[in-house]
N, C-alpha and C positions, 0 to 999 in steps of 0.2 A: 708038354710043350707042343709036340704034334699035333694033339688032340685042338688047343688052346688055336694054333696056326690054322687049321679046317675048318673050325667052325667060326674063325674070323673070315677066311676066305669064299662062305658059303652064304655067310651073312651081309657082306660085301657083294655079292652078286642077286643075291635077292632082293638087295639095295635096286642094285639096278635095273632087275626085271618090273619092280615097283617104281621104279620113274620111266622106266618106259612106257606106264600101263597109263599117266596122266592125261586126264581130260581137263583142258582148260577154255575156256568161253567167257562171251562178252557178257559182261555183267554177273560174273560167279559161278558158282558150280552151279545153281539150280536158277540161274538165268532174270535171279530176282532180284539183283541188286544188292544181297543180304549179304556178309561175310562171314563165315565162321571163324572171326579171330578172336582173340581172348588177350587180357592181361595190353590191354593199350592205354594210353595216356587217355586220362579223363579233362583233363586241361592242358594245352602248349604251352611254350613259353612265349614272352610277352612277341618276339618276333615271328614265333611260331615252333613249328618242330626240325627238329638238324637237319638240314640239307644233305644227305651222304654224296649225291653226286648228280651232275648231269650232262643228259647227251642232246648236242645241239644242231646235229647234221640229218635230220629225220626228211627233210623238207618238206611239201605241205599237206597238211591230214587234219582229220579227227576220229581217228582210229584210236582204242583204248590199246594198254598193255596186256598181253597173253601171258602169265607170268605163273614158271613152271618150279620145280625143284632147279633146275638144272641153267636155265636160262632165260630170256624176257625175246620175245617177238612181236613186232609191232612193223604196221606199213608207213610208207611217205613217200610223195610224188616231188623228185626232179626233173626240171625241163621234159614237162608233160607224158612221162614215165614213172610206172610204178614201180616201188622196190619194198623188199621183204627184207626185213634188219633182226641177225640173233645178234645178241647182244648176253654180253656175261650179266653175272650176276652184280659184278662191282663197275659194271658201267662200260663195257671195253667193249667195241667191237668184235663180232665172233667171224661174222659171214654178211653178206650181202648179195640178192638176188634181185635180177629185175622179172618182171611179169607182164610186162607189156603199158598200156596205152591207160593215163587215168585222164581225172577231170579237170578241164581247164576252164571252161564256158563263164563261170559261177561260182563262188564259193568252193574255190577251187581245192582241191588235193583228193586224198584217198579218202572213202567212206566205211568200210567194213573191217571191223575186229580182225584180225585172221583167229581160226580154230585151232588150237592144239587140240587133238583126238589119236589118243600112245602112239606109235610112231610115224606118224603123216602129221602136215601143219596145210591149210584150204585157208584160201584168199577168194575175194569174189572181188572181180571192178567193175565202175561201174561201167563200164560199159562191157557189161555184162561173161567178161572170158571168168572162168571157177577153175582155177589152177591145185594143181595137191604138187607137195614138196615132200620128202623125204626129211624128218624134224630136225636127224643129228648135223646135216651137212649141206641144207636147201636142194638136194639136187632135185630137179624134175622127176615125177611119176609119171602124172598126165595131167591133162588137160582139155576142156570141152569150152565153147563158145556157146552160150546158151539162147545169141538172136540168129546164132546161123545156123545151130543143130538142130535148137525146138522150139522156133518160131517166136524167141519172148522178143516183149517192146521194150523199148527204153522209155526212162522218163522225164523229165522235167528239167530234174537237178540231179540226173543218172540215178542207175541203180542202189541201192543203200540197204544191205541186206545183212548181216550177222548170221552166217550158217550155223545150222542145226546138225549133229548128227543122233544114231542113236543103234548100236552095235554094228554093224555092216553097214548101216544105212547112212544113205547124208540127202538130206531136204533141201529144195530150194526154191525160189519162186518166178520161173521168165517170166509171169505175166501174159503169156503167148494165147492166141485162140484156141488151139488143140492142146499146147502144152501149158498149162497154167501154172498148174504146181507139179514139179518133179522130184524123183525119188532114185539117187543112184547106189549103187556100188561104191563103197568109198574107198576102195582099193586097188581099183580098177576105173571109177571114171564111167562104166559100162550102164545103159538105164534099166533101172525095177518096171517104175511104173510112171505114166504121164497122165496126169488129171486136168478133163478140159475145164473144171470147175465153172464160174456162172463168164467168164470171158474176161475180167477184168484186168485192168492193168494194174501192176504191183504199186505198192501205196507206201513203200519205203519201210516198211514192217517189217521184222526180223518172228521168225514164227514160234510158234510151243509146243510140243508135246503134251497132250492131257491122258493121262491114264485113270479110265473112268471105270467101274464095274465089270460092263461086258466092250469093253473097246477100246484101243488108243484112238486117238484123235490127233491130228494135228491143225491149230488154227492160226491165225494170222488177221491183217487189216489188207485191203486190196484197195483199190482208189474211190470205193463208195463204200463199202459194207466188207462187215467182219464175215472169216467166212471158215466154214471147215470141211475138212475132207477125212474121211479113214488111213489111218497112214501105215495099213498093211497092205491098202488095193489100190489108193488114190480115190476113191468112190466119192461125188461130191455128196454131201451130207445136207449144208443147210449155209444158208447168209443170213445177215440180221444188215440193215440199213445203219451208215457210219458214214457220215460225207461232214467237210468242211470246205471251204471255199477255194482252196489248192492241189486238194486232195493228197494230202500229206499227211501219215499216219503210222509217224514212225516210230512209236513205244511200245512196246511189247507187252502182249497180255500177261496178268495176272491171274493164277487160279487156286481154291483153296477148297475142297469141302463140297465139290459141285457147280460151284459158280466162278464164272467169267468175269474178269472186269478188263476193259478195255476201253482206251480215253485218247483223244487227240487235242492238239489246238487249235490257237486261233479262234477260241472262244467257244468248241464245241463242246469241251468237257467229256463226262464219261459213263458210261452206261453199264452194267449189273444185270448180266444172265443168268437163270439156272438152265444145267444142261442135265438133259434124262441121263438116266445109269447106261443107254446106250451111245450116246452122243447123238443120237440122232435127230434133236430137237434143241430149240435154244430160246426161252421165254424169258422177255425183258424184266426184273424186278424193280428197277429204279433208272432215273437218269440225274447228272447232275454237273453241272456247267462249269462250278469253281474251281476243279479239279484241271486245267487244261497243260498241261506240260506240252511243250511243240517239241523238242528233244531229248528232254530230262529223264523221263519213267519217273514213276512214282515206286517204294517200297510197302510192302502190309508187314506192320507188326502190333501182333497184341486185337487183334479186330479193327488196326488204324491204317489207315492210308495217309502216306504225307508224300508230298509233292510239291514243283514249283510250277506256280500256272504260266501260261502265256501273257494271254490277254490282261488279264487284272492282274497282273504281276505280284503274285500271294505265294506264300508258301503255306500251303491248306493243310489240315489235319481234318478227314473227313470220317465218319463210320463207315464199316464194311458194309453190315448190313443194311443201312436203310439210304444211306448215299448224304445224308446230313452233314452240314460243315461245322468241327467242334469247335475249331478255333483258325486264327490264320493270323501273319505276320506279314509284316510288308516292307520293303523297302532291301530285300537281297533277290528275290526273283526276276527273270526266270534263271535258271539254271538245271544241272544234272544233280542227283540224289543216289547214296546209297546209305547203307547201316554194319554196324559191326560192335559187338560188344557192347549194347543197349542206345550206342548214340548213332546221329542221325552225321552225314559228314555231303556237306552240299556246295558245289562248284558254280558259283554262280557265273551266268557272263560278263560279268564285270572283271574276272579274271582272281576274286577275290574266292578263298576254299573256307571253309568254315565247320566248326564242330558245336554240335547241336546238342543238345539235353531234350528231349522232349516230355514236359510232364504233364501233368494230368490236364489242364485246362490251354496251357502254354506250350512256345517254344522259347530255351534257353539257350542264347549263342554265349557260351561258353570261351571260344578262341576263333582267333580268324588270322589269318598273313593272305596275302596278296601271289600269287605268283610271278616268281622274278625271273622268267627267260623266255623266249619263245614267240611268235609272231599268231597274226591275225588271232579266227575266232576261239572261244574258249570251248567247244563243244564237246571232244573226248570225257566219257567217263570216265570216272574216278576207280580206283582199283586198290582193294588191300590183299598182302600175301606176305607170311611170315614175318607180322609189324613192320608193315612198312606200306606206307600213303605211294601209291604210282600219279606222278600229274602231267599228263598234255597239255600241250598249248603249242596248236600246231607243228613248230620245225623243232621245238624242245621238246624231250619227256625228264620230268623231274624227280625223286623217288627219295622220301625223307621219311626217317626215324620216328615211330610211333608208339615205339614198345616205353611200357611202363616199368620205371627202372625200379 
């Protein structure tokens, strides 16, 4: 019975040091939209899938759900104030923390996922303060001001970044002339390294990791050109030419096997680099226009690329390799994309969520319900974790039943 009582008690604590260890980030574990769930509903029901529950006091964002074993983090802006929301797992408020000053000018509310990375949670606003909280209780660690520490600019329609981290380390991008891309201490707030990179201002890009033969890499979009830097020195490496008419380029690169892909809108579509085994070079293979998501991302599965464009408002199915469009559909675009247990699950801004088949020549919309709470645009991405769909729409986040019974 002793024995039976220890090793329940030892198992129970490794429980715990194993949800401390959680890394959670915007758009999945590996930043690609993809989910690693299993065993979910292949079809809704005619209404859609069970609503478990929802919370309506967010106020305004398009920040996605950070969504842990243990609890759901997500930002929203009241009376031009940002706050930081735990929230249980059954929907209950846990904590609430403000962070200062969000957006009001435009399309207003919070822009950035916050990061779960095991026991700290990092928020960026946009106007520019990168806060780190303590995960289990919000308290303050630190905090850095990133236009009055390391010279970054603001932009347009503010800041709009998705932190990176990657062991000690955490990325970010002021945009500044000395400090372009930085690299801190994520424990301390303290700085590695600051890269003047080619001078540009940040382009609403949320950045990658590429771990290539002889180098990691981190890359990004900046307000004309994609661009990369070594993300052990900061060292700038190389840009490839990326401009749209706003310079707005906020979808996060794709990488598979040596090659880049990286797409914006507004008609610009998307472009296909290979990168040498060092990173140190980046040669365009393809470019191709249909492709234009303005906030959506696009996922790769299978050699496919599917997406929702901007401009020609398509949901495109394009080839990896040679940038050709296999098929496309029309009349749900534009919207956000991701995938999970072979199907494709797409938010359009209509406000309508939709589950996709994607087969061989086609796409199959399968099910669809409309999202019923919640104010202004539809732009949060979509989030799976332990069956179950997470849905923003602005001051609501919605969170329904997906498991296949």
């Amino acid at each position: 019975m002793m024995k039976h009582i220890l090793l329940t008690s030892v198992a129970a604590m490794l429980g715990l040091a194993l949800n401390a260890q959680e890394i959670v980030q915007w758009r999945g574990p590996d930043r690609n939209g993809i989910y690693p769930e299993t065993g979910l509903l292949k079809k809704w029901p005619e209404a859609g899938p069970k609503l478990l529950w929802h919370f309506d006091q967010l106020g305004d964002g398009h920040t996605s759900a950070a969504v842990t074993s243990k609890a759901i983090y997500i930002s929203g802006m009241t009376d031009g104030n940002g706050y930081l929301y735990a929230l249980g797992l059954d929907g209950k408020l846990l904590w609430k923390k403000e962070y200062g000053p969000e957006w009001t000018e435009n399309w207003n509310g919070v822009r950035s996922t916050p990061l779960v990375y095991k026991d700290k949670i990092y928020v960026f606003s946009a106007f520019g303060k990168l806060s780190c909280f303590d995960v289990s209780n919000g308290n303050p660690v630190w905090s850095v001001d990133v236009f009055k520490d390391y010279d970054g600019r603001n932009i347009t329609w503010g800041i709009t970044e998705n932190l990176l981290a990657d062991g000690d380390v955490l990325y970010c991008t002021p945009g500044g002339i000395t400090a372009n891309v930085i690299a801190l201490d994520r424990n301390t707030g303290k700085l590695i390294w600051k890269s003047k990179g080619d001078g540009d201002k940040s382009g609403y890009c949320s950045p990658l990791l590429v771990k290539l033969p002889k180098r990691t890499i981190l890359v990004t979009m900046m307000e004309a050109s994609i661009q990369a830097v070594d993300a052990a020195t900061g060292a700038f490496l190389w840009k490839h030419e990326q401009t749209n008419q706003w310079a707005v380029h906020p979808n996060i690169p794709v990488y598979k096997d040596g090659n880049l892909y990286c797409t914006s809108g507004y008609g610009r579509g998307g472009v296909m680099l290979k990168l040498s085994d060092d990173g140190s070079t980046a040669t365009e293979m393809w470019r191709d226009p249909n492709l234009d998501p303005r906030v959506g991302g696009v996922v790769l599965i299978d050699g496919r690329l599917y997406g929702g464009g901007d401009k020609n408002r398509k949901l495109c199915c394009i080839d990896w390799k040679t940038g050709k469009e296999l098929f496309f559909m029309q009349g749900i675009a534009p919207g956000n994309i991701i995938a999970a247990d072979g199907m494709l699950y797409f938010y359009s801004e209509s406000g309508n969520v939709y589950l996709i088949e994607p087969k061989a020549n086609a796409f199959n919309i399968v099910s669809s319900f409309k999202a019923p709470y919640g104010a202004n645009q539809h732009w949060a991405h979509l989030v799976i974790r332990d069956r179950k769909l997470y849905v923003r729409h602005g001051t609501s986040l919605m969170v329904y039943d997906i498991a296949a019974k």
